[in-house]
VOGU-3710 file (C-alpha; in Angstrom, 3 decimals, decimal comma):
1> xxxxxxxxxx> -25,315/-4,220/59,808  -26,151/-7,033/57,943  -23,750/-9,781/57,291  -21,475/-9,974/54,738  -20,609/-13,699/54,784  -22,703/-17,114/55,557  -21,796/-19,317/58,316  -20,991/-22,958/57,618  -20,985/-25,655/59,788  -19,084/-28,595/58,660
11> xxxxxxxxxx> -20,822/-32,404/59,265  -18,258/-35,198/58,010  -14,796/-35,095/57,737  -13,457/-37,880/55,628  -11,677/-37,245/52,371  -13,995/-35,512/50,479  -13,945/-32,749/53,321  -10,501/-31,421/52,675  -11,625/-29,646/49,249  -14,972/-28,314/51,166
21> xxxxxxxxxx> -12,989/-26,811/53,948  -10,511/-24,758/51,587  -13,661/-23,410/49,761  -13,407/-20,066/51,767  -9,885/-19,048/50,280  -11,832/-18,398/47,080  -15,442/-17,788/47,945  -15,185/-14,995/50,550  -18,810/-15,021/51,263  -18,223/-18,750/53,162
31> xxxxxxxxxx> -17,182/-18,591/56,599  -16,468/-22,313/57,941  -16,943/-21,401/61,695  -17,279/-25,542/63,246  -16,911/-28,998/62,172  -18,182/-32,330/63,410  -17,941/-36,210/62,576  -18,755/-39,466/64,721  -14,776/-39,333/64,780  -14,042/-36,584/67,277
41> xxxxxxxxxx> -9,940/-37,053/66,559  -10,821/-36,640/62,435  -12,623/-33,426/63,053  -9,968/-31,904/65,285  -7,622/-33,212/62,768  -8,754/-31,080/59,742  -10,136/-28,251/61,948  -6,578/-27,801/63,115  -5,448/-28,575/59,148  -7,623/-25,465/57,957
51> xxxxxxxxxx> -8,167/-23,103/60,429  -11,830/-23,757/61,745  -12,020/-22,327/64,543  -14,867/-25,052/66,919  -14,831/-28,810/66,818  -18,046/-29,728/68,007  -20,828/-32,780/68,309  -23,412/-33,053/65,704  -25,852/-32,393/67,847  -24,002/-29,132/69,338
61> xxxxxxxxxx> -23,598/-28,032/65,959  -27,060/-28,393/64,427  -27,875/-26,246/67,620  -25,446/-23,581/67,003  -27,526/-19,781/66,478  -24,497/-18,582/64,651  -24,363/-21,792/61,747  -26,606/-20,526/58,707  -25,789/-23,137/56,444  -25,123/-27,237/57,363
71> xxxxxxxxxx> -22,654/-28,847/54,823  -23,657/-32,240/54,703  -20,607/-34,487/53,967  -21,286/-37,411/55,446  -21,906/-41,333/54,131  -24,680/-41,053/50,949  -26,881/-43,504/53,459  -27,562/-40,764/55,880  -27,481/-38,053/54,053  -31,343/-37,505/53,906
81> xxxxxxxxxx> -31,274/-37,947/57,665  -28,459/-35,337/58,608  -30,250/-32,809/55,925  -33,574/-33,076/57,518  -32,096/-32,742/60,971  -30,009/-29,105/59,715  -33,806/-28,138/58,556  -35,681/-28,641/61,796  -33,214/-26,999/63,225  -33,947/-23,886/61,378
91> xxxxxxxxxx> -30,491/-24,350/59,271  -29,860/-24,430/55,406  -28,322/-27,653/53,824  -25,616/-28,233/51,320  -25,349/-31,730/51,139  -22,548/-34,402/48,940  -24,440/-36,423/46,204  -26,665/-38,203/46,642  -29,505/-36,017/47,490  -30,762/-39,333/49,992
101> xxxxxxxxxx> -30,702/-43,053/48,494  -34,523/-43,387/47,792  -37,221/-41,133/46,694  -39,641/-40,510/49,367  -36,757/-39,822/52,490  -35,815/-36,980/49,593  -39,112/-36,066/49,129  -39,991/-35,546/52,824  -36,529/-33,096/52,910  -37,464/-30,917/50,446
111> xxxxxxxxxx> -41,295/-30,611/51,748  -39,491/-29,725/55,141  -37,237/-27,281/53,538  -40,281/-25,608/51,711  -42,273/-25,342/54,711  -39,561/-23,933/57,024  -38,589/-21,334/53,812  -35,396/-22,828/54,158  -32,529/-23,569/51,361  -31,519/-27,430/49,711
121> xxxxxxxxxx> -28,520/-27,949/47,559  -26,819/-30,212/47,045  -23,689/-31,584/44,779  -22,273/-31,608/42,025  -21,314/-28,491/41,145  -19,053/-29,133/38,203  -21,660/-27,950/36,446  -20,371/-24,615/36,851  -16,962/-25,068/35,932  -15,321/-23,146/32,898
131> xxxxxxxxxx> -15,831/-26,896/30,799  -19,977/-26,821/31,003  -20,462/-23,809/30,536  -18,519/-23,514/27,671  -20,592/-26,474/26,440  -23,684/-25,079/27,670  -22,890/-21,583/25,831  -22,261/-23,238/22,567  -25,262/-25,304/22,592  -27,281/-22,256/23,502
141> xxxxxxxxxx> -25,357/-20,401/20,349  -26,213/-23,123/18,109  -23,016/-24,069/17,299  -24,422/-27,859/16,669  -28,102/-27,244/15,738  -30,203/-28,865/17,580  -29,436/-31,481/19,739  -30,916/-35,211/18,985  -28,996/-37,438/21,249  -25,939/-37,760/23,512
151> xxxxxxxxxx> -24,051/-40,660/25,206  -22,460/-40,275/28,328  -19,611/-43,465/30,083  -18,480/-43,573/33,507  -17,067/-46,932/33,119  -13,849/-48,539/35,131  -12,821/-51,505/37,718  -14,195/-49,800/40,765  -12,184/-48,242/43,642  -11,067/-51,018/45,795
161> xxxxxxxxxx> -7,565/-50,263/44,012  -7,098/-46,441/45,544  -10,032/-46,227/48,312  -8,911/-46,602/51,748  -12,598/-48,065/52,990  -14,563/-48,516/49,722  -17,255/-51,151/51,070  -19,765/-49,100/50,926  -19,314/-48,342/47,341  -20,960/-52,025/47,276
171> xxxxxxxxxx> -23,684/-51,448/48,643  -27,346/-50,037/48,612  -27,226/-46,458/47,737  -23,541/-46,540/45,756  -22,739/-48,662/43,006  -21,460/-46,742/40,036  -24,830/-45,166/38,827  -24,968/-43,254/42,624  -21,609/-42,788/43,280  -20,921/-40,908/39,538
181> xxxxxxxxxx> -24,073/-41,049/38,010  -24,721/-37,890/39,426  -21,884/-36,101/37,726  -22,991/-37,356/34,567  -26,927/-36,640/34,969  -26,212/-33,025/36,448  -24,022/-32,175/33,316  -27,046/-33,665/30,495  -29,424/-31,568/32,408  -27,336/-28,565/32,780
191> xxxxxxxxxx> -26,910/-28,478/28,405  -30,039/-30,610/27,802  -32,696/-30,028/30,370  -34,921/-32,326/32,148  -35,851/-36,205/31,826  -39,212/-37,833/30,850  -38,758/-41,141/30,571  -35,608/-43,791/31,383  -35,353/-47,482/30,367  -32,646/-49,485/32,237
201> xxxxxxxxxx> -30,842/-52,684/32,588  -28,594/-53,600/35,788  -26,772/-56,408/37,114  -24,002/-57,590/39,646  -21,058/-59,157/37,514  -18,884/-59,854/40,634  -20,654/-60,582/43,856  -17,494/-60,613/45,808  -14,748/-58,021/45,662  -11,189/-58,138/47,118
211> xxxxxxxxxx> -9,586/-54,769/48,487  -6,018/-54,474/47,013  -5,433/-50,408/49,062  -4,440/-50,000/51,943  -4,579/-50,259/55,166  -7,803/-53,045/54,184  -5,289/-55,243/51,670  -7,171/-58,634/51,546  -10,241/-57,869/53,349  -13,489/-59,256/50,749
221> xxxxxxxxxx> -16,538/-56,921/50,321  -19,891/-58,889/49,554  -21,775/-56,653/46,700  -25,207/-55,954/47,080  -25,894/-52,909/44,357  -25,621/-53,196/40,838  -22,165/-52,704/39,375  -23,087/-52,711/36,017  -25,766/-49,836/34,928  -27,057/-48,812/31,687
231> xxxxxxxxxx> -29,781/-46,320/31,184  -31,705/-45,007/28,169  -32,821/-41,153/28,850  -35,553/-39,385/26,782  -35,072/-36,020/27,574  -38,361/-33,520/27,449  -36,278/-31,330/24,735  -36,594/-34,263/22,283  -32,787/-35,857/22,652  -32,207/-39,777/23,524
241> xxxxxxxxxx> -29,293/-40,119/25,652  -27,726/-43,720/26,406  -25,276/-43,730/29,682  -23,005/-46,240/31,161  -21,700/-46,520/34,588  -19,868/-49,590/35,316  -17,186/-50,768/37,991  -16,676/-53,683/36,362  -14,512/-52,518/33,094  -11,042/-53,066/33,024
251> xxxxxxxxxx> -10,182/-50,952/29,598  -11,848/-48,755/27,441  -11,775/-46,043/24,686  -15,105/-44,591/25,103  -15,877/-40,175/25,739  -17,093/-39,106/29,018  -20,051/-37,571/26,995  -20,828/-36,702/23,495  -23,556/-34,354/22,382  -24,906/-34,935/18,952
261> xxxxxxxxxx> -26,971/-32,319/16,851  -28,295/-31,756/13,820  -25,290/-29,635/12,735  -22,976/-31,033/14,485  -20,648/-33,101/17,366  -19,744/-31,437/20,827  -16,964/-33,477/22,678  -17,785/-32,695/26,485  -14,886/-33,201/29,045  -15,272/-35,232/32,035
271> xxxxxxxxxx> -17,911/-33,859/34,048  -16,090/-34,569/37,397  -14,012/-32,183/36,289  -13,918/-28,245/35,954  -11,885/-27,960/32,996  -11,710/-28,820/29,789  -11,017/-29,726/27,010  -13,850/-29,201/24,660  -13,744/-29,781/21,425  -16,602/-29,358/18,500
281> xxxxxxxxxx> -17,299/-30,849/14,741  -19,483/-29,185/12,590  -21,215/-31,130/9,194  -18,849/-30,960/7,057  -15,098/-30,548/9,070  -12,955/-33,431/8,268  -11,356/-32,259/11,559  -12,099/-31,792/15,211  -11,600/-28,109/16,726  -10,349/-27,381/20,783
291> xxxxxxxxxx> -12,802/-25,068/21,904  -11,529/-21,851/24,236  -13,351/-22,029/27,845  -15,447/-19,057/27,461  -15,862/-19,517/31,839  -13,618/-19,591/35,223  -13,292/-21,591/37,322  -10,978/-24,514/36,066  -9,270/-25,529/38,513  -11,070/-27,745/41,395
301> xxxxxxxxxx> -13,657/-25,381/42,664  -15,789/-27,613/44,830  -17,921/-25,469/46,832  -18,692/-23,294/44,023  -22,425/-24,509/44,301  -22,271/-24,047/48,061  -21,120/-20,479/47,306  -23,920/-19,671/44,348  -26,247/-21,136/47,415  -24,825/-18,830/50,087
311> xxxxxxxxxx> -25,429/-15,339/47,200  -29,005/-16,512/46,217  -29,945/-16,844/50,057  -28,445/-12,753/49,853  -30,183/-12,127/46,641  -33,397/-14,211/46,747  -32,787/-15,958/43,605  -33,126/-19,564/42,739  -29,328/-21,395/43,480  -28,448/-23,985/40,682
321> xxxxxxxxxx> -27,283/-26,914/42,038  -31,001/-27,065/44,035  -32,803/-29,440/45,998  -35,028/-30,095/42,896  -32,161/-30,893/40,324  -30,511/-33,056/43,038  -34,237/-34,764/43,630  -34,256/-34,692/39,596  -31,068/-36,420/38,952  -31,851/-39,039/42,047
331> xxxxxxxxxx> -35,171/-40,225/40,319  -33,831/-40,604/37,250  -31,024/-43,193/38,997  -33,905/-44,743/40,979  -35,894/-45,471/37,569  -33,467/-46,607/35,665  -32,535/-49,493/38,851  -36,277/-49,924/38,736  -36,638/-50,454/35,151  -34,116/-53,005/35,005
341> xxxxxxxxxx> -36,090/-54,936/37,810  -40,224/-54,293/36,530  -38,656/-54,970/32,758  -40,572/-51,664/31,575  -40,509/-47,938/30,834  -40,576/-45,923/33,799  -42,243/-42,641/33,329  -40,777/-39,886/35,841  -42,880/-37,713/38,172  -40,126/-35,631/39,008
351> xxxxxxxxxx> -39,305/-32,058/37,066  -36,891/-29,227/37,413  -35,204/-26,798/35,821  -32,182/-25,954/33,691  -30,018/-24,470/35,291  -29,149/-20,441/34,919  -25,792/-20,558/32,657  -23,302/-18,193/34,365  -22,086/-15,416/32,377  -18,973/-15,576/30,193
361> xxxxxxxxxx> -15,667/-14,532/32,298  -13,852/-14,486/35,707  -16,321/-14,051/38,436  -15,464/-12,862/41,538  -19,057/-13,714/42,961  -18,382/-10,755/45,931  -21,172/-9,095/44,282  -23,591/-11,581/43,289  -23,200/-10,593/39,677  -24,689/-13,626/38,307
371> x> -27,855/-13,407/38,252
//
């Protein structure tokens, strides 16, 4: 009999694991069977926390018969690596955003993944919250004509305040344009589509940074990405989309995003969210109006990508948070860095598709009803 469920095994267990590892308490089709980390006492720690029943090596994981799936959680630096290691070992990956930290290491992993005939996704998956695609209905309905340009801000003092090790935000491969640029970027593409072109302009406003969390109070973090990143977007639908991501704001009163058409304004809520609000003006309203989420899925539903993966592997279909969105939304970041530094235009090479909108409702996803 065939299975019912998809076995997961579980690489990195810092913070962002804990969310990941309740995932099977509302997708029944994931089945988190082992976990492993370069910090043995971590992954006992949360396999003990959630019930997984094998705490394992990396290396005795990847070589697991049973695992179906590798959820990549690890450090955005080796995330490429750890991906293409699940695929020549026959495994599926689900990996944490970034997709890799430069173009041709992602490249290689989806190649691999082709050849083997074997699955890449990879986060966000906000996308699929009740918020977008409530948005992504409405623009579909019309409900602000078309759509002619957007802006999108991700703009704050950085996370040195909250993080317990946030160094590495600093460097190569973070900043704020990889760390939540990807949020941002899945969402436009999700209502908007694909990217053609991106302009940019970067820089590094404070090359030194002082932890003020705990337990690293004091210690100084040398910056050596850009902290400051705006991007111009030309989408291949026709809009022009300007987005911010900064760590070096200390106030603001800017949206998350704002879609503009020729009928009307959609307010879009923060896209590291699931919820809402959303709120729309149409020519003519002296007012703005809250929108009803038309979707589930409100609450935080990480893993909901992970689980769309795990039914399309069942079903055959294309998942939506994909290898080639991920690889999408990674050369668009890369270009506009690039940009910044060659002073030009920076045509992309990279396409993918818009993702499937769910259907309207509570999903249970037990029977793969979205197709």
């Amino acid at each position: 009999m065939a299975k019912t469920h998809v076995n997961v095994g579980v690489i990195g267990c810092g913070n962002i694991s804990s969310i990941y590892l309740q995932a099977p308490q509302k997708f029944n089709i994931l089945n988190i069977v082992a976990c492993a980390d370069i910090d043995m006492d971590r992954a006992r720690a949360q396999a003990e926390k959630y019930n997984v029943p094998r705490v394992c090596t990396v290396e005795e994981l990847l070589a697991d018969p049973e695992i179906d799936v590798v959820l990549n959680l690890t450090i955005p630096k080796v995330h490429a690596e750890i991906s293409r290691a699940a695929i020549k070992a026959g495994k599926s990956v689900y990996s944490e955003k970034p997709l890799g930290i430069e173009r041709d290491e992602a490249r290689l992993l989806l190649e691999e993944a082709e050849a083997s005939q074997l699955r890449v996704g990879c986060a966000p998956d906000t996308f699929l919250g009740g918020g977008l695609q409530t948005c992504i209905r409405l623009i579909d309905e019309g409900a602000i004509g078309t759509p002619v340009a957007a802006t999108a801000f991700m703009v704050g003092h950085g996370p040195e305040s909250w993080h317990p090790n946030p160094d590495f935000f600093y460097q190569i491969g973070a900043g704020p344009m990889f760390d939540m640029g990807p949020y941002y970027l899945t969402a436009l593409i999700s209502m908007l589509g694909p990217v053609r072109r991106v302009t940019g302009s970067t820089r590094i406003s404070f090359p030194e940074r002082i932890i003020t969390s705990q337990p690293l109070h004091g210690t100084r973090i040398t910056v050596t990405t850009p902290t400051h990143v705006a991007g111009l977007l030309d989408f291949e639908s026709g809009p022009v989309v300007t987005i911010i991501t900064s760590f070096d704001v200390w106030s603001h009163k800017l949206p998350c995003i704002e879609i503009y058409g020729s009928e009307g304004t959609l307010s879009v809520p923060d896209p590291n969210t699931f919820n809402g609000p959303v709120y729309l003006r149409r020519a003519g309203e002296t007012e703005w109006s809250e929108v009803p989420l038309t979707h589930g899925y409100t609450e935080n539903s990480r893993g909901i990508g992970l689980a769309d993966m795990a039914h399309a592997m069942r079903s055959g279909r294309q998942h939506r948070a994909n290898g080639k969105l991920a690889y999408h939304v990674l050369d668009i970041m890369q270009a506009i860095h690039d940009s910044s530094t060659e002073g030009k235009h920076i045509d992309l090479n990279s396409m993918c598709d818009r993702p499937a909108p769910l259907t309207p409702g509570l999903h249970t996803w037990e029977d793969d009803q979205v197709q």
